[in-house]
DSSP file (Angstrom, degrees, kcal/mol; ACC not computed):
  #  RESIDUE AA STRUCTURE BP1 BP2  ACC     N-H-->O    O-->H-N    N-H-->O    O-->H-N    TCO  KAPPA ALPHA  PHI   PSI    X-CA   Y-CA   Z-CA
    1    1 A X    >         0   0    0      0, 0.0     3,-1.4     0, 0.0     4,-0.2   0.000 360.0 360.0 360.0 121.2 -158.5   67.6  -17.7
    2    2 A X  G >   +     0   0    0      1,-0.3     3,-2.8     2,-0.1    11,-0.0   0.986 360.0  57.2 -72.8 -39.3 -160.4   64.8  -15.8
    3    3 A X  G 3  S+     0   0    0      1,-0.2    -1,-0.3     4,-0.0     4,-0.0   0.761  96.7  59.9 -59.0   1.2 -159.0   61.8  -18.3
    4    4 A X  G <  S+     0   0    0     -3,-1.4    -1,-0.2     2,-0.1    -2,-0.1   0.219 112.6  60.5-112.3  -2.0 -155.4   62.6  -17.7
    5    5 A X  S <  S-     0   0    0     -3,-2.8    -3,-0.1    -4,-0.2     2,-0.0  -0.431  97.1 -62.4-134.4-140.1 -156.5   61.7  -14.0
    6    6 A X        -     0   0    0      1,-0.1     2,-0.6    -2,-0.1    -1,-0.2  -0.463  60.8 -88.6-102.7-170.8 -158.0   59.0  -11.9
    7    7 A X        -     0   0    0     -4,-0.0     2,-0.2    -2,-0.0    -1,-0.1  -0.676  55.4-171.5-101.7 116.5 -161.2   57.6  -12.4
    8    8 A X        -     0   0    0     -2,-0.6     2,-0.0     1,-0.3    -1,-0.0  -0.457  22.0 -83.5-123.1 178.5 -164.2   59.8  -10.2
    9    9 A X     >  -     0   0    0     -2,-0.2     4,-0.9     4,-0.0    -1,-0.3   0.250  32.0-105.5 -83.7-174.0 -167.6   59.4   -9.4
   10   10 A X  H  > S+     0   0    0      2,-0.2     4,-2.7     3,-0.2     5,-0.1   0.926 120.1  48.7 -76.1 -70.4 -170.8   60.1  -11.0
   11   11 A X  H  > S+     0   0    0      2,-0.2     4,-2.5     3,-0.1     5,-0.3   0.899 112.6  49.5 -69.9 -25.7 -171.7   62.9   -9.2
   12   12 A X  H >> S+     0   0    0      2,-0.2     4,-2.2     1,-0.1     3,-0.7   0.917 112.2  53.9 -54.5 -86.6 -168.0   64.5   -9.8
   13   13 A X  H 3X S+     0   0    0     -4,-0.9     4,-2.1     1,-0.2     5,-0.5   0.906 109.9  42.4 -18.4 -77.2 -168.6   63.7  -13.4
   14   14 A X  H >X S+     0   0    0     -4,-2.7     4,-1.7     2,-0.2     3,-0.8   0.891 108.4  60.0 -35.3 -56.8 -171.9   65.5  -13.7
   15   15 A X  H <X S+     0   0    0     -4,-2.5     4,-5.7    -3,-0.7    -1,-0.2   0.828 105.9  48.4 -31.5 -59.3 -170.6   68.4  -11.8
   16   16 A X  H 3< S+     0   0    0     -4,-2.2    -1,-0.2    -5,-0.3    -2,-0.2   0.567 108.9  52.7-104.7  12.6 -167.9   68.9  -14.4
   17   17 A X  H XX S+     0   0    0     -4,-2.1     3,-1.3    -3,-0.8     4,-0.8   0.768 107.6  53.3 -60.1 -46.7 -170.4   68.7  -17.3
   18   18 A X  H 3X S+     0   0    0     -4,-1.7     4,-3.8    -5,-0.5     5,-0.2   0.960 106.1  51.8 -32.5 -74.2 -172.2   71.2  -15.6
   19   19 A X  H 3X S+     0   0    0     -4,-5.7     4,-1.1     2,-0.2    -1,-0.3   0.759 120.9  29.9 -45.0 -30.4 -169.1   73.3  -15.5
   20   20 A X  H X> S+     0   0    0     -3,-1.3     4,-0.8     3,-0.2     3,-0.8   0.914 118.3  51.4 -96.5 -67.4 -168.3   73.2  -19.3
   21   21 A X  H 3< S+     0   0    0     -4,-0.8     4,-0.5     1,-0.2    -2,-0.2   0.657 118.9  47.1 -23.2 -48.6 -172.0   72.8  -20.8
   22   22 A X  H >X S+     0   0    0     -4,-3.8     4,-1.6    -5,-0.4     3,-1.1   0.981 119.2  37.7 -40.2 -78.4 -172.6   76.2  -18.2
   23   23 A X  H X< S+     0   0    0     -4,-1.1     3,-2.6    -3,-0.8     2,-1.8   0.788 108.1  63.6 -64.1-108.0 -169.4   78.0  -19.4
   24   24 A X  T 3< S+     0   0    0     -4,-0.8    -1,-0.3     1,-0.4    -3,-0.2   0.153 112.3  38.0 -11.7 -40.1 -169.9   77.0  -22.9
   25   25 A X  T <> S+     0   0    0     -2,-1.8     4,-1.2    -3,-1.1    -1,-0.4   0.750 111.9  50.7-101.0 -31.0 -172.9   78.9  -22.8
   26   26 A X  H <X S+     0   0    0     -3,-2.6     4,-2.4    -4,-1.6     6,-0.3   0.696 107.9  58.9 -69.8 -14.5 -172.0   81.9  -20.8
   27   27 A X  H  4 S+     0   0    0      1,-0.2    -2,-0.2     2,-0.2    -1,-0.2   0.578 112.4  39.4 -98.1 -12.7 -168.7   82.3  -23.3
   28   28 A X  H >4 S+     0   0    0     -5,-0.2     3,-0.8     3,-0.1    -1,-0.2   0.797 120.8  47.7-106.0 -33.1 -171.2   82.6  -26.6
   29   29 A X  H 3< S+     0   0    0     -4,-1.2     2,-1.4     1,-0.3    -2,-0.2   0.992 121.7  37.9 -58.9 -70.2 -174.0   85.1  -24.1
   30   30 A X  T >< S-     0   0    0     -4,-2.4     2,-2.3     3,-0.1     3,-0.8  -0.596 109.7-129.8-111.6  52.1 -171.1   87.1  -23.0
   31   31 A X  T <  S-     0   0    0     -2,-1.4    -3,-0.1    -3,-0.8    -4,-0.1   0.163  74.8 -53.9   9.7  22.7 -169.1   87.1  -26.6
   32   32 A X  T 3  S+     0   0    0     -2,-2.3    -1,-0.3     1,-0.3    -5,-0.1   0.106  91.4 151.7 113.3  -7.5 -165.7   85.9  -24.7
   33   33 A X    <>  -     0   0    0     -3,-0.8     4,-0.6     1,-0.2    -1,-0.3  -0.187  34.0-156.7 -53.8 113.1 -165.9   88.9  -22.2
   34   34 A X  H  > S+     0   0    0      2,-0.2     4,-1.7     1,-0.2     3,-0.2   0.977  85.5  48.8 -39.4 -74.1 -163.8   87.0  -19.0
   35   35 A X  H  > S+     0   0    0      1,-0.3     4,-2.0     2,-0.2     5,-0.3   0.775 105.5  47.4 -79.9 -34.9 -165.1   88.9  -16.7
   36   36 A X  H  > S+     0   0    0      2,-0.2     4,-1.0     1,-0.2    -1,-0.3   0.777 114.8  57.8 -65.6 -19.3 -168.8   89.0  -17.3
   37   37 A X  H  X S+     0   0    0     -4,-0.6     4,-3.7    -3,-0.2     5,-0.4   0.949 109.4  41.7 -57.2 -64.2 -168.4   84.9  -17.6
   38   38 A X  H  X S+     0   0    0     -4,-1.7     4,-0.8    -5,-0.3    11,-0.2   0.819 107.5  57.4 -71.0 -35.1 -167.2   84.6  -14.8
   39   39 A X  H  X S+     0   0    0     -4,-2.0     4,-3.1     3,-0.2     5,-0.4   0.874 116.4  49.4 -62.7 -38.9 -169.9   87.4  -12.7
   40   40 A X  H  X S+     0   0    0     -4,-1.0     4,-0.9    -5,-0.3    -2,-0.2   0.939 104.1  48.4 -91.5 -20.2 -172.4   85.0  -14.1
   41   41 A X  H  X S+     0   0    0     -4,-3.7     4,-1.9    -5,-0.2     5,-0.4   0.802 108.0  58.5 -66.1 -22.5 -171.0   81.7  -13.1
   42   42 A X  H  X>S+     0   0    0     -4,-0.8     4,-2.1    -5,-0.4     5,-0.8   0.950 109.6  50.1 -84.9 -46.3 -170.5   83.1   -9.5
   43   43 A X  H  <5S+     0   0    0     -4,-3.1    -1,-0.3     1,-0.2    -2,-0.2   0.839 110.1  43.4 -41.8 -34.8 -174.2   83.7   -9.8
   44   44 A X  H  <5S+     0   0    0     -4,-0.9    -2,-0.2    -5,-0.4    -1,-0.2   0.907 121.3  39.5 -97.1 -47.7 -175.2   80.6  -10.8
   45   45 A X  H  <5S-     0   0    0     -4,-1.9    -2,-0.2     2,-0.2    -1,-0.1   0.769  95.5-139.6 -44.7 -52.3 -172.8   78.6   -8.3
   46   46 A X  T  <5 +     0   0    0     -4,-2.1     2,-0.3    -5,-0.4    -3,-0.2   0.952  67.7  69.4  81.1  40.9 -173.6   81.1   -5.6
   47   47 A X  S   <S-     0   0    0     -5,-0.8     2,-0.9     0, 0.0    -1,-0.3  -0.920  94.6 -64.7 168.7 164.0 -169.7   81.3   -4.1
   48   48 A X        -     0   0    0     -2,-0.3    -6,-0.0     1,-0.2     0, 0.0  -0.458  59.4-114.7 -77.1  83.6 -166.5   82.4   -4.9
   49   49 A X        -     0   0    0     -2,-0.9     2,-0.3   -11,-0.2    -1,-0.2   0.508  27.0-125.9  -8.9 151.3 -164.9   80.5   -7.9
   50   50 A X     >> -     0   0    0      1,-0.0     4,-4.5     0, 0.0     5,-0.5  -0.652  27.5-104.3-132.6-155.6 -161.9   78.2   -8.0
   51   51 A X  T  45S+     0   0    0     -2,-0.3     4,-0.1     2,-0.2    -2,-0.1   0.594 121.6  46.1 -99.4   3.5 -158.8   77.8   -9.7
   52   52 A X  T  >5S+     0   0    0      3,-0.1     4,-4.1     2,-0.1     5,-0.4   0.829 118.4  44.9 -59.6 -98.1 -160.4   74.7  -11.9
   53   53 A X  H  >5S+     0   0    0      1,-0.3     4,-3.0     2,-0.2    -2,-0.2   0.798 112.8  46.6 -16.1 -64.0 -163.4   76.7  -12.5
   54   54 A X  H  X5S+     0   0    0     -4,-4.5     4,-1.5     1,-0.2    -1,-0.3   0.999 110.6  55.8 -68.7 -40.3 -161.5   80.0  -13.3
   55   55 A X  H  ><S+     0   0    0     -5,-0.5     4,-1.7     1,-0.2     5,-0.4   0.967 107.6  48.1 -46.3 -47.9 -158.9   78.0  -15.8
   56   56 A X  H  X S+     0   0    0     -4,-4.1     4,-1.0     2,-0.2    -1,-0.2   0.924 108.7  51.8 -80.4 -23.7 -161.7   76.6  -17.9
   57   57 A X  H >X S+     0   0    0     -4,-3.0     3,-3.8    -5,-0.4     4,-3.1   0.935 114.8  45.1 -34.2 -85.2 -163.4   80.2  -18.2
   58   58 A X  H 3X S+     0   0    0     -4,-1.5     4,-0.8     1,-0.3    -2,-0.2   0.718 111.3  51.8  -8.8 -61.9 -159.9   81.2  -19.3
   59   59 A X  H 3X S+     0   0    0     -4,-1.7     4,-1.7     1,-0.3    -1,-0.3   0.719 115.5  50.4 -69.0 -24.6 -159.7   77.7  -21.9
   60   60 A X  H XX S+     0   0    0     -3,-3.8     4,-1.2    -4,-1.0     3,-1.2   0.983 107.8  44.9 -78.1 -65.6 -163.0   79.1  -23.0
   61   61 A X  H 3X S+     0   0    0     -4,-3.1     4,-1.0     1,-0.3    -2,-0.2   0.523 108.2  53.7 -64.6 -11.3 -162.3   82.3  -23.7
   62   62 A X  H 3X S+     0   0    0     -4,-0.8     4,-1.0    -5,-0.3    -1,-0.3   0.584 112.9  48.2 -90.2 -20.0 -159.2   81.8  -25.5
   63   63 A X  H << S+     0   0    0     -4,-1.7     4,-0.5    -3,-1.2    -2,-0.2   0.655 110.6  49.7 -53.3 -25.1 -161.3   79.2  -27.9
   64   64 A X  H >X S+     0   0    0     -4,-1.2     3,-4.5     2,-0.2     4,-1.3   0.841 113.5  51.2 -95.6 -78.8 -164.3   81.8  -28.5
   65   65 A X  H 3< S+     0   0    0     -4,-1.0     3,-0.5     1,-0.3    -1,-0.2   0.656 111.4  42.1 -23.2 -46.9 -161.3   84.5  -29.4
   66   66 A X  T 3< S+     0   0    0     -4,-1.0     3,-0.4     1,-0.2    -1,-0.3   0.712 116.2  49.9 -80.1 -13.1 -159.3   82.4  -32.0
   67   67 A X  T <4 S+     0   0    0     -3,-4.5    -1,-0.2    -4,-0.5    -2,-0.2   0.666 119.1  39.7 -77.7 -13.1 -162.7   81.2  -33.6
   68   68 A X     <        0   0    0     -4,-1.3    -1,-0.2    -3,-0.5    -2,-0.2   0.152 360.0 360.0-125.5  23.4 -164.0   85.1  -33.8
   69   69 A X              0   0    0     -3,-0.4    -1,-0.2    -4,-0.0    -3,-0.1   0.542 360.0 360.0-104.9 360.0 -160.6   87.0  -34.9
């Protein structure tokens, strides 16, 4: 969670709106399905996810599930 760390740039900052505002949107297209979240962020990126990247899928998908049970 970038407040619980030090104080980054602009373009960092943008980047990781990107990343939630992105996911946000693939986890309501893709009705919480992980893995199709995840095919379609590696599209969108164009490269191999990382272990930031895959957690907040995860963080996502465990929000969309307890909202939808």
């Amino acid at each position: 969670i970038l407040s619980h760390g030090t104080v980054i740039s602009r373009d960092e900052f943008l980047q990781e709106i990107h990343l939630l505002k992105t996911v946000g949107t693939y986890t309501e297209l893709h009705k919480g399905d992980e893995e199709n979240i995840k095919e379609a962020y590696k599209r969108d990126v164009d490269r191999e996810l990382n272990e930031d990247e895959l957690e907040t899928i995860t963080f996502f998908v465990n929000g969309y599930e307890m909202n939808n049970q």
